[in-house]
C-alpha positions as a Markdown table, in Angstrom:
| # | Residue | x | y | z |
|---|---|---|---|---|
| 1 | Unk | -5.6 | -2.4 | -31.9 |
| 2 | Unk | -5.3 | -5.5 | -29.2 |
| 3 | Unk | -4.5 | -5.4 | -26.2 |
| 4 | Unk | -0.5 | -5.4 | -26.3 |
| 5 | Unk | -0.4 | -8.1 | -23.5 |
| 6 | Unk | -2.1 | -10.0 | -26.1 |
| 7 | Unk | -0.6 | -9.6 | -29.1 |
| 8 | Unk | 2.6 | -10.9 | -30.4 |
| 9 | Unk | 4.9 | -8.5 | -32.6 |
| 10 | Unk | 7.0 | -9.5 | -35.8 |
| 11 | Unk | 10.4 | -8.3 | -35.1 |
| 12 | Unk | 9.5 | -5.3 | -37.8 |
| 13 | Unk | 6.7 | -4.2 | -35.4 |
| 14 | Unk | 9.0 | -4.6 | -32.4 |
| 15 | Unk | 11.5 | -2.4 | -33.7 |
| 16 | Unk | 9.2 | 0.1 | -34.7 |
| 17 | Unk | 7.5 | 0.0 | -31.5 |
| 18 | Unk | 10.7 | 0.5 | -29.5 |
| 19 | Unk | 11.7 | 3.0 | -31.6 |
| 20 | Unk | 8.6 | 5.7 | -31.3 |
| 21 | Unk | 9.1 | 4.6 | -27.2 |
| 22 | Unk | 12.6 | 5.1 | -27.4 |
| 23 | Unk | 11.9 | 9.0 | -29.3 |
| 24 | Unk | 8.9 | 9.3 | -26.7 |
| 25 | Unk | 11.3 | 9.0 | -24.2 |
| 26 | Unk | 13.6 | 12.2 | -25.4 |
| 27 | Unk | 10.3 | 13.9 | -26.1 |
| 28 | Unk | 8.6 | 13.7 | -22.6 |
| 29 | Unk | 11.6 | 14.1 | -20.7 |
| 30 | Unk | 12.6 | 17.3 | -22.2 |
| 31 | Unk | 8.9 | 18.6 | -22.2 |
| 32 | Unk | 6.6 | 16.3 | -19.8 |
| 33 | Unk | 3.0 | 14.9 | -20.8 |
| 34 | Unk | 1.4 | 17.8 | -21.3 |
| 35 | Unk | 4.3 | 20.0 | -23.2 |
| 36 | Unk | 4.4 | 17.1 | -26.1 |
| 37 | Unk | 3.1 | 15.8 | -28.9 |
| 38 | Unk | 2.1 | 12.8 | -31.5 |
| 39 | Unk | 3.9 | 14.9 | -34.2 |
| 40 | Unk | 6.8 | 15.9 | -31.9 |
| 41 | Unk | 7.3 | 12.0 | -31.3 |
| 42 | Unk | 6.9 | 10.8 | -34.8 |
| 43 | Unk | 9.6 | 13.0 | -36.0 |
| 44 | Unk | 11.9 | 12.2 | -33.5 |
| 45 | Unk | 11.6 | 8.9 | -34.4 |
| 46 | Unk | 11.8 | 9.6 | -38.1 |
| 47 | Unk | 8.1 | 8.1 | -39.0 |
| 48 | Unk | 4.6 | 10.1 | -40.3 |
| 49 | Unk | 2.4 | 10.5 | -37.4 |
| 50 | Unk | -0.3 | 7.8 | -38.9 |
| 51 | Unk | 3.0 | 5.2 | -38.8 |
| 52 | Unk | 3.4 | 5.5 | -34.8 |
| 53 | Unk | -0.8 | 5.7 | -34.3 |
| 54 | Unk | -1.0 | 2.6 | -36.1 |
| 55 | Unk | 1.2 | 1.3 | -33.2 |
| 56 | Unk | 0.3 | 3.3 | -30.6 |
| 57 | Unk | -3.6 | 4.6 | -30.4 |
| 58 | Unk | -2.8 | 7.9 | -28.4 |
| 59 | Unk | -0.2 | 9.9 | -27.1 |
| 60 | Unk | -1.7 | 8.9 | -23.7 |
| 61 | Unk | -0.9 | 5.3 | -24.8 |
| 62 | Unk | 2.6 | 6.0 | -25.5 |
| 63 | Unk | 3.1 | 7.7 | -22.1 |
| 64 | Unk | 2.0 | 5.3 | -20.0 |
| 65 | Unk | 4.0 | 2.4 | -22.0 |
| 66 | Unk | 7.2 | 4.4 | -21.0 |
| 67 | Unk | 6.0 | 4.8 | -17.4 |
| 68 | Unk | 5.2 | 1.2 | -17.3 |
| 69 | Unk | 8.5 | -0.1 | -18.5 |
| 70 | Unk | 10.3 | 2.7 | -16.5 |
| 71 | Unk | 8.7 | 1.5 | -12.8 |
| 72 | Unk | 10.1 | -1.9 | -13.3 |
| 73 | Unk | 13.4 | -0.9 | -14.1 |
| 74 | Unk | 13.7 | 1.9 | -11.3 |
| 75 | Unk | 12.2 | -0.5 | -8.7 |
| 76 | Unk | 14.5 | -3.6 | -9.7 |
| 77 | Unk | 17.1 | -2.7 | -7.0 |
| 78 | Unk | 14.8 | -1.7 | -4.3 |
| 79 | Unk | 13.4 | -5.3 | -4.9 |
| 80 | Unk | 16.8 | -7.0 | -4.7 |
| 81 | Unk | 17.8 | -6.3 | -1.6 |
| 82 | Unk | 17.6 | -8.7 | 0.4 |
| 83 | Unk | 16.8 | -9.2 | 3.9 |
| 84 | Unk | 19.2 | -12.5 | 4.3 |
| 85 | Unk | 22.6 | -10.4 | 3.2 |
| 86 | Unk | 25.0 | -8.0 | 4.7 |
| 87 | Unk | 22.4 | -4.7 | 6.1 |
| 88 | Unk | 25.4 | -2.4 | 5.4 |
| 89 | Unk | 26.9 | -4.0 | 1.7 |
| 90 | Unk | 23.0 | -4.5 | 0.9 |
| 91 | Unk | 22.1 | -0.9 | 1.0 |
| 92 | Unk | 25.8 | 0.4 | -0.7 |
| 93 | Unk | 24.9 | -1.5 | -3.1 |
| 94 | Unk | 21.3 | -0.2 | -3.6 |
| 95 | Unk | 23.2 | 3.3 | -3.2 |
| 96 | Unk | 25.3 | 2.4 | -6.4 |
| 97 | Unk | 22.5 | 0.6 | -8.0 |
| 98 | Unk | 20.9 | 4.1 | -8.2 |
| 99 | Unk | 23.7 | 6.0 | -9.4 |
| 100 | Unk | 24.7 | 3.7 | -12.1 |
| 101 | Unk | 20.5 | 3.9 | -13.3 |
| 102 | Unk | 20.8 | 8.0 | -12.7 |
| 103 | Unk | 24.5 | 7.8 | -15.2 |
| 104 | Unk | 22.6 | 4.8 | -17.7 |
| 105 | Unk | 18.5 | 6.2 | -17.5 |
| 106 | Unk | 19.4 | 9.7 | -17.5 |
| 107 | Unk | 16.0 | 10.7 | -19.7 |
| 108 | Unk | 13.8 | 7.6 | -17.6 |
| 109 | Unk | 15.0 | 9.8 | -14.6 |
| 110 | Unk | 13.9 | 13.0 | -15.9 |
| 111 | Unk | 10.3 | 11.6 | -17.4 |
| 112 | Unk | 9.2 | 10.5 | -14.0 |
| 113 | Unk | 10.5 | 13.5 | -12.6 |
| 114 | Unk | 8.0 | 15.4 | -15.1 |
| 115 | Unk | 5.0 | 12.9 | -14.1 |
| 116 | Unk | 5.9 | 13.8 | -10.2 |
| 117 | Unk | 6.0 | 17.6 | -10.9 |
| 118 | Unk | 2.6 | 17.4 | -12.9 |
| 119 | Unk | 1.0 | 15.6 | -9.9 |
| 120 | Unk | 1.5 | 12.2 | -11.1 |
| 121 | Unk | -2.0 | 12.2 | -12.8 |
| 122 | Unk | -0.8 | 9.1 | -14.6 |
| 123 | Unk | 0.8 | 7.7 | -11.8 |
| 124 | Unk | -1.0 | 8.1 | -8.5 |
| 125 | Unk | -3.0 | 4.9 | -8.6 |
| 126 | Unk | 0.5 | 2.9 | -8.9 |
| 127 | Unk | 2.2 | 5.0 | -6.0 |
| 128 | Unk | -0.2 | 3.9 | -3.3 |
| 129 | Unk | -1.3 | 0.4 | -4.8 |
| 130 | Unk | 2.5 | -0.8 | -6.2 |
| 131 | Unk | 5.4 | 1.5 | -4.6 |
| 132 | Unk | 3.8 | 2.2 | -1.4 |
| 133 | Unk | 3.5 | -1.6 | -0.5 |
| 134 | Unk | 7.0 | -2.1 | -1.7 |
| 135 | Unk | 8.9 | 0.6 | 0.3 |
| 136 | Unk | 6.7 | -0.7 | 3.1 |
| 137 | Unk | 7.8 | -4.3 | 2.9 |
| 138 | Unk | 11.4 | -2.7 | 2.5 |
| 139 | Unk | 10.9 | -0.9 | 5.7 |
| 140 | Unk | 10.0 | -3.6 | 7.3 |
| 141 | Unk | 13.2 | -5.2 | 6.8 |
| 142 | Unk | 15.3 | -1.9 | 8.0 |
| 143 | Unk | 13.7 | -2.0 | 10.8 |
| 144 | Unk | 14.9 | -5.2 | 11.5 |
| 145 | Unk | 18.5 | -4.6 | 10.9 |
| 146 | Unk | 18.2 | -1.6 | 13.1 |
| 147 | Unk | 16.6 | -3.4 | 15.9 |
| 148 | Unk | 19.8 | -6.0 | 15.4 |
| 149 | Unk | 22.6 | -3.6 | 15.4 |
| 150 | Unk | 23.5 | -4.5 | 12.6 |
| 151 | Unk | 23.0 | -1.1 | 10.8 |
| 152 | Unk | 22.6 | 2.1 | 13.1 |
| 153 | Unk | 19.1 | 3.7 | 13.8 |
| 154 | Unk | 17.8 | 6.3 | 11.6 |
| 155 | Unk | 14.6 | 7.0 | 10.1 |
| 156 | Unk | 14.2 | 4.3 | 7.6 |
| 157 | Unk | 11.8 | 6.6 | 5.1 |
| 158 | Unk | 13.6 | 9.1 | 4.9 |
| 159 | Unk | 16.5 | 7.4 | 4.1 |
| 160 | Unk | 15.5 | 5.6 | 0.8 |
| 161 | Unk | 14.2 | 9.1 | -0.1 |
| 162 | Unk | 17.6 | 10.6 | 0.5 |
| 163 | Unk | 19.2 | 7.9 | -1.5 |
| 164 | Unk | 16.6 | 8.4 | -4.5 |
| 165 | Unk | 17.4 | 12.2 | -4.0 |
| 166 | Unk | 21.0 | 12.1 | -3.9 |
| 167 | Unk | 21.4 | 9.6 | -6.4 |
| 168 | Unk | 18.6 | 11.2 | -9.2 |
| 169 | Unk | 20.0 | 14.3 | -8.8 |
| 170 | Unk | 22.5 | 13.9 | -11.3 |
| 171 | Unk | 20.3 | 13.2 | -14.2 |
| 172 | Unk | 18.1 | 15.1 | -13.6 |
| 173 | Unk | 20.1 | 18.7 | -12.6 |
| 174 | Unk | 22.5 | 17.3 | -15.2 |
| 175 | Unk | 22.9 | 20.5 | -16.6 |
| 176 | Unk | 24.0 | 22.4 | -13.2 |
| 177 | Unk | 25.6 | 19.2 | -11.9 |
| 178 | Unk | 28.2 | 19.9 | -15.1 |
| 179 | Unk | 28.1 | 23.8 | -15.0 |
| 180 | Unk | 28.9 | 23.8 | -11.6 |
| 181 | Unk | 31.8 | 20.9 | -11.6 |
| 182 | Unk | 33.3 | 22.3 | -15.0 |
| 183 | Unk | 35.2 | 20.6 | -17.9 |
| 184 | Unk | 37.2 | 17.6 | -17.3 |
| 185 | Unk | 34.9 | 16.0 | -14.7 |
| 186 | Unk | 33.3 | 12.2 | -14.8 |
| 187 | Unk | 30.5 | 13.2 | -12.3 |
| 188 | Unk | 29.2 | 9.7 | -11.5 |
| 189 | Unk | 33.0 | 8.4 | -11.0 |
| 190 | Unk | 33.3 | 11.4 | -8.6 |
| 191 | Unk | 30.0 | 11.2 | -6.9 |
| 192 | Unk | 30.3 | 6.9 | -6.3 |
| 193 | Unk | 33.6 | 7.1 | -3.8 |
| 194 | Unk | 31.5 | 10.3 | -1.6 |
| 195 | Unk | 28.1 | 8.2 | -1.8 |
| 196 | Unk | 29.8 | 5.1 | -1.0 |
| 197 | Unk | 31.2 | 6.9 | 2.2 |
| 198 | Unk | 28.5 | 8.9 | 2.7 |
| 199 | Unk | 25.9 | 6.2 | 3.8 |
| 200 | Unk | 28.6 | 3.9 | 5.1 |
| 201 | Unk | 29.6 | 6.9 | 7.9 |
| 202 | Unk | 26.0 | 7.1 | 8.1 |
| 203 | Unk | 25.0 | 3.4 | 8.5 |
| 204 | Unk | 27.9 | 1.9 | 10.8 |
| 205 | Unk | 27.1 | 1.4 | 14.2 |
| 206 | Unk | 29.8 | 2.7 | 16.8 |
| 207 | Unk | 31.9 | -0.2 | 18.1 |
């Protein structure tokens, strides 16, 4: 098959194509890379298995499609923010960026959750070569805002990995996230007021 970035889909072949990514998804979040397969997919996304390798050449294929397309969603808000605005409304609003993505991409979460637990063998070339330049530029500009005043000094690594934690947490310990809150609870409406104050205690410099 050609090269994808070269080939141009009929809106039949799009729709197909989105939906064996769109069962792929369900598939390797519940059971990771290794723990799935072609035939799983293919009925999930009600086709024969020949159907989605006539789109797809391997399973290996599929995966890294959805890893692909799931970096440049998860990264779009850590891209945004932007150096010229407010330090402390920039980074609320990454915060509730996050949570919205963790409420919205609750099985995106979970697949590269699955990739990071494996080792990332799919993935490790991209977290030194793509993200690691990114959070670098990013901490870059914390530093900045720190050195200002503008936002008070803390470690500025370990807090975009305590936002990713806190924020990814509730897709992907769904399940104990509702067990543990019980019936009758919106966790993301609960958990966007205590974030939001959270990081803004956290953040504001001491007059």
């Amino acid at each position: 098959m050609p090269d994808q970035a070269e080939t141009r889909f009929t809106r039949i072949q799009q729709k197909n194509r989105d939906a064996i990514l769109m069962a792929a998804l369900t598939v390797f979040s519940a059971g990771g890379f290794k723990g799935s397969t072609i035939d799983q997919i293919a009925e999930a996304a009600g086709m024969s298995k020949p159907n989605v390798l006539y789109y797809f050449t391997s399973k290996d294929e599929i995966y890294q499609t959805l890893l692909q397309q799931l970096l440049a969603t998860w990264l779009a808000p850590l891209r945004r923010l932007d150096p010229a605005g407010d330090p402390l409304n920039e980074l609320l609003e990454y915060v509730r960026a996050k949570l919205c993505m963790a409420r919205d991409f609750p099985h995106e979460s979970r697949l590269f959750a699955h990739e990071i637990l494996e080792g990332a063998p799919q993935l490790r070339d991209i977290l030194t070569t793509k993200l690691k330049p990114l959070i670098d530029a990013k901490v870059a500009i914390l530093n900045d805002w720190m050195n200002r005043g503008a936002i008070r000094r803390t470690d500025p690594h370990h807090l975009i990995f305590s936002i990713w934690a806190l924020t990814q947490h509730y897709a992907d310990f769904e399940t104990q996230v509702h067990a543990v809150l019980g019936p009758g609870h919106d966790p993301y409406a609960e958990a966007e007021p205590f974030l939001n104050n959270l990081y803004r205690r956290m953040l504001t410099v001491d007059p």
